[in-house]
N, C-alpha and C positions, 0 to 999 in steps of 0.2 A: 642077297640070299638071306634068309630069315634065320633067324640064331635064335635056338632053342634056351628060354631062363633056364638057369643051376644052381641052386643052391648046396654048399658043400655039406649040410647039415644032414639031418636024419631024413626030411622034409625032401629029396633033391627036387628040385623044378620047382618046388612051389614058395610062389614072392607075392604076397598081397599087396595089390598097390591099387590108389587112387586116382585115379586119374580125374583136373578140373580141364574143362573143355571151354571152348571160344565162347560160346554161348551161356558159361556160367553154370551148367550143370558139373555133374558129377557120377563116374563108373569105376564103381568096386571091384574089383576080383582076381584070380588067383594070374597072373604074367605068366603066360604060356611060351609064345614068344614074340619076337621085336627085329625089328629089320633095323642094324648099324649103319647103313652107306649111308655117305655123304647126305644133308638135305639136296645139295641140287641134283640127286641124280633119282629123284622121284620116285615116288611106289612105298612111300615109308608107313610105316604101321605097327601097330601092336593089337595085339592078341592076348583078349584074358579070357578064361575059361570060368567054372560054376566054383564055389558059391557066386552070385554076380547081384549086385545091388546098384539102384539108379536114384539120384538126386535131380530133380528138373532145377531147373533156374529160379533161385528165390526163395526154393523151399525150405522145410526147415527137417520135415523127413525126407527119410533113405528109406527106398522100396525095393525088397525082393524082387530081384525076376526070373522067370522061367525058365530064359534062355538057357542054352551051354555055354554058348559060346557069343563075344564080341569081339566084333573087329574096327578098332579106332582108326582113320588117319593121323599121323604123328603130326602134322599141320594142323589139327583140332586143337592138341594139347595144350595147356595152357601152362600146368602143374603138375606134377609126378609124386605122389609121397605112397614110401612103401614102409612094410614091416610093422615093428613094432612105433613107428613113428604114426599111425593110422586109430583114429579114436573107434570104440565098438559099432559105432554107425555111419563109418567108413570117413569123419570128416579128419581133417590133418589137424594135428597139434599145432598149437601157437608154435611157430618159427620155425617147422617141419617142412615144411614146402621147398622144394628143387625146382625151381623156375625153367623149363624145357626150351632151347632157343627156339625160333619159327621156322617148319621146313619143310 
């Protein structure tokens, strides 16, 4: 079951995070929410909502997107950086990076 982000701040719910993907791109946005079970019991994902920004593979910009809403599989993820660890063009700080197991 999908568990809604919280943050205990003024902010509640909203966690900016980075997410780097299998393919070496990269998506911005606010952690809506994330599915906790196990990797082997399938179905895992995360969900981030608007502002939302996309890095392709290679690139060197970060582009707005439209969307509202994205939905990753947590087996895409490669790297997780949220917060204030997230540079203004959503890349991670040198040594920011939370390596995500594969699931």
């Amino acid at each position: 079951m999908p568990t809604k982000a919280r943050n205990p701040g003024s902010n509640a719910g909203a966690h900016r995070v980075g997410l780097e993907l299998d393919d070496g791109s990269c998506l911005v946005g606010q952690l809506l929410t994330f599915n906790p079970d196990p990797p082997h019991t399938g179905g895992r994902e995360l969900v981030l909502t608007a502002p939302l920004s996309y890095r392709g593979p290679g690139a060197a910009v970060t582009t707005p997107l439209e969307s509202l809403v994205a939905c990753v599989a947590a087996a895409r993820v490669v790297a997780m950086t949220a917060g204030s660890e997230l540079a203004a063009d959503g890349a991670a700080h040198p040594h920011a990076t939370v390596t995500v197991p594969p699931g």
